[in-house]
VOMI-835996 format. One record per residue (C-alpha): residue in one letter; x, y, z. Coordinates in pm, whole numbers. Each point is the difference from the previous one (the first is absolute). Example, Ala and Ser with C-alpha at 12.3 -4.5 7.8 and 13.67 -1.06 7.14 Angstrom:
<nodes>
A  1230  -450  780
S  137  344  -66
</nodes>
This chain:
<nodes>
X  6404  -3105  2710
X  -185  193  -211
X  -406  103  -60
X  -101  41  -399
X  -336  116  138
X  31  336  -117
X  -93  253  213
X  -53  377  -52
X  291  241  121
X  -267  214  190
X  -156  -286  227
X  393  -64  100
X  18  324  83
X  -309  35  196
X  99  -303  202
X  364  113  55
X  -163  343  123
X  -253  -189  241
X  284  -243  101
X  198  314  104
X  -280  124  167
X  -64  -283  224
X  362  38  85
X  -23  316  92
X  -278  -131  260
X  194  -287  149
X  315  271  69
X  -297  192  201
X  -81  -297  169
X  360  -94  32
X  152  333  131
X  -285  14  285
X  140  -406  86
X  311  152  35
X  -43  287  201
X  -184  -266  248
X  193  -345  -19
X  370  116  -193
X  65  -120  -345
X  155  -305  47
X  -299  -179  205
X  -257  216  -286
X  190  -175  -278
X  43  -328  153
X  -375  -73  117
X  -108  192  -400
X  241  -177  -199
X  -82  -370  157
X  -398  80  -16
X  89  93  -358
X  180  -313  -57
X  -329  -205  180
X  -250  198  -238
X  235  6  -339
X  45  -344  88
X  -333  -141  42
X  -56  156  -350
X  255  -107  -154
X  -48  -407  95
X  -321  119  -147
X  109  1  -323
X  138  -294  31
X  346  138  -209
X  311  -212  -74
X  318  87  240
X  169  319  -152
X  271  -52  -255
X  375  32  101
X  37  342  -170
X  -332  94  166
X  93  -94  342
X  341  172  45
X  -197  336  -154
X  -227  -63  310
X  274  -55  229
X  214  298  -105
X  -315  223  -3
X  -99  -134  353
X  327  78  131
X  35  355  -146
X  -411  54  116
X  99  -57  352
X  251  265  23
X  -211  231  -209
X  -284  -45  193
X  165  23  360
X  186  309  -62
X  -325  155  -171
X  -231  -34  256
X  225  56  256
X  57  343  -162
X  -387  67  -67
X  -16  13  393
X  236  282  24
X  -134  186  -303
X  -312  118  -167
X  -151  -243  -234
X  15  247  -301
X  362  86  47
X  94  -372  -13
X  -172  -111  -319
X  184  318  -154
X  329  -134  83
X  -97  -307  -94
X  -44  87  -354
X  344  48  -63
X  3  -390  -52
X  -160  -23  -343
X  333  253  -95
X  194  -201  200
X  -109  -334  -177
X  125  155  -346
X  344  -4  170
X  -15  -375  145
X  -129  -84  -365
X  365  123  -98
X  163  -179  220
X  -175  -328  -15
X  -159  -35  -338
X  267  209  -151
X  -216  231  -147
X  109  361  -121
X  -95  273  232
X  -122  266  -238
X  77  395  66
X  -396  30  141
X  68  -231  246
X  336  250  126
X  -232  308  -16
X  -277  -231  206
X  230  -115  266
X  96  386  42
X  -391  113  22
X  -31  -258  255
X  342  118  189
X  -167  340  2
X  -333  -125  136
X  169  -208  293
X  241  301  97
X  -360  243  -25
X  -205  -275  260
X  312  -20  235
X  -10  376  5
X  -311  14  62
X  68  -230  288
X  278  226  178
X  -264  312  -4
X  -220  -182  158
X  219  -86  233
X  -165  -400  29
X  342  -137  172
X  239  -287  -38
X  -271  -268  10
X  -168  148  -273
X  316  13  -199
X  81  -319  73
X  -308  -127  -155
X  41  176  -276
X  351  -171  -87
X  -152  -385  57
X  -271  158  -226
X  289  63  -262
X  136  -367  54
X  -355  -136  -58
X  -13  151  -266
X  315  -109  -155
X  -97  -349  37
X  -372  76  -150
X  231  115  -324
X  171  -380  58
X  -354  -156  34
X  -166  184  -269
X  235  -200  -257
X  -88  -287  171
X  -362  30  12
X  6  96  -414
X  161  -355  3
X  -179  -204  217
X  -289  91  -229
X  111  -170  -272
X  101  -338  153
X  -308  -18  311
X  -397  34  53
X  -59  326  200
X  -116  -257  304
X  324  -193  1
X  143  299  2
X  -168  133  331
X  45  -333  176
X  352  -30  -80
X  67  334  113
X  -230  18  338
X  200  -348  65
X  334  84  -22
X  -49  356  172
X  -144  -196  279
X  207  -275  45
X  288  255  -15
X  -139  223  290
X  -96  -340  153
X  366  -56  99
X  59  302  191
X  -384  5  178
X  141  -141  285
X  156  292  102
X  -143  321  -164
X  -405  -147  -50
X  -234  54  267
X  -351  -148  9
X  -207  271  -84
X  -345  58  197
X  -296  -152  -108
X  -172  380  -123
X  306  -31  -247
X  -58  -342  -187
X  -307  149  -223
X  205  304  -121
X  310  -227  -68
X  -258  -254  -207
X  -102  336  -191
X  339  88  -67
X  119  -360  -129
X  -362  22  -246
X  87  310  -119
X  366  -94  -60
X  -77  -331  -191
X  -276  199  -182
X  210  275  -129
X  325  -287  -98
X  -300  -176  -180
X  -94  306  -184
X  323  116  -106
X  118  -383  -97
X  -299  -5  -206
X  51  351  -152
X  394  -57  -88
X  -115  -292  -148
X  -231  124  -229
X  197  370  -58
X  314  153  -108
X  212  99  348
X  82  376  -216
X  -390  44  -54
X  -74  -92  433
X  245  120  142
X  -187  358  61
X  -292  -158  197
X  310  -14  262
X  -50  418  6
X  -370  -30  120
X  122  -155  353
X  100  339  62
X  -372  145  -28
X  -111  -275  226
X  281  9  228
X  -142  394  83
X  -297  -67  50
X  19  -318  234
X  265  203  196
X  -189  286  42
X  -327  -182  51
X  126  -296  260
X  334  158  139
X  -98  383  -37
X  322  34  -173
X  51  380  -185
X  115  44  -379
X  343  152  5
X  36  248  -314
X  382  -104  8
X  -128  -402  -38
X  -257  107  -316
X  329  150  -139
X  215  -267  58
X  -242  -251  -172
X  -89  218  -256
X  347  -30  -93
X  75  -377  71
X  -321  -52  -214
X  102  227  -286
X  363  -173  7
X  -185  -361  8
X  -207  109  -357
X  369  148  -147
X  128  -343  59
X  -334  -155  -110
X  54  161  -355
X  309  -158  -147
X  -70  -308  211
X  -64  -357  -223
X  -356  -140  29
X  143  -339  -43
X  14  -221  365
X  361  -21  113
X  90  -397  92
X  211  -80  246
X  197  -321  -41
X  -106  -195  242
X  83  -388  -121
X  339  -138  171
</nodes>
């Protein structure tokens, strides 16, 4: 599916930028969920009240049922955002907010490396160099982490941090394709649907009801989610992945100030170095990178 409304590069990127800013505020939102309910019942009651709202929008529209190709994108990316997501926020409750989104960004690096493998693509020297920045600015943030003495909890958020991560790499090809084949709404239904239904099947067990002084914070965290996956659907739409892809750097700005502001959460020196670095690798990489969208091959 494809728009030939043409649209100029700079309104992309100032949606992509707010869309990654209202991220930034649902992973507020989210992290304080978690530190009150646990992540699974957080991402169970957001994801299905995202699936409701993205829903009721999307009937909206009134849009035929999804192509094939289209659907197993949204299955494989629902799959791989359930994963991503638990292990994220489950690690934002053990770390400071600005610490995770620098680790995180090792996944745009990390994406040039799944492009090899799965689109074949040649991984230029840059990309070598980048993956070694970022090395450095993981190993600088984990140092940082045994001065300060923060423990094994903190460590082990830091390492489901790094395997969120990994699979953000995985879902950023995924997301570059989606937006070629799907509206940004179908999109966020699709997705908020098959997270749910996924957690749905272990809820039993590990999902608690949460207390009524919790249901208007988990509604704000399902708007702002569908809100930002409408914004960034729209945006990838519209703009070259290569030309977006450093709005994903201002989540760390936001990330410092909503965890100092709302979990009084300090700056560590050793965390501005370790992003500085990750970023610097992620614009080494950015350099030789091809503008074109990658496809997947998605038909059967």
């Amino acid at each position: 599916m494809t728009n030939d409304t043409p649209v100029r590069p700079a309104t992309a990127f100032a949606v992509a930028a707010l869309g990654i800013f209202v991220f930034s505020g649902m992973d507020a939102v989210m992290k304080g969920l978690v530190l009150a309910l646990g992540v699974y019942t957080t991402m169970f009651w957001r994801s299905l009240a995202g699936a409701i709202l993205s829903g009721a929008l999307y009937a909206g529209t009134r849009s035929p049922w999804p192509t094939r190709a289209a659907m197993r994108l949204h299955l494989i990316r629902g799959l791989v955002s359930v994963v991503m997501a638990l292990s994220f926020f489950w690690g934002l409750a053990r770390i400071p907010m600005a610490q995770a989104i620098a680790l995180a960004f090792i996944a745009p690096i990390l994406s040039l490396f799944l492009a090899a493998l799965i689109l074949k693509e040649h991984v230029p020297r840059g990309s070598v160099i980048a993956c070694a920045c970022a090395a450095g600015g993981v190993a600088l943030i984990l140092t940082g982490q045994a001065r300060a003495d923060l423990g094994r909890e903190a460590l082990a958020g830091t390492i489901a941090v790094l395997l969120s991560a990994v699979c953000y790499a995985f879902n950023i090809i995924l997301m570059r394709a989606q937006a070629q084949v799907a509206k940004p709404i179908e999109v966020a239904f699709w997705q908020s649907l098959i997270v749910s239904t996924c957690l749905l099947i272990a809820a039993p067990w590990f999902a608690d009801v949460p207390d009524s002084q919790h249901i208007p914070t988990i509604l704000g965290a399902a708007v702002l989610a569908t809100v930002s996956l409408l914004l960034l659907g729209w945006a990838y739409q519209h703009g070259e992945a290569s030309y977006l892809a450093p709005t994903e750097y201002t989540s760390f700005v936001w990330a410092a100030i909503l965890g100092w502001l709302v979990f009084a959460e300090p700056l560590s020196p050793w965390t501005l170095a370790g992003a500085a670095l990750i970023v610097a690798g992620c614009f080494i990489a950015a350099r030789g990178k091809p503008t074109a969208v990658p496809q997947l091959e998605v038909a059967p």
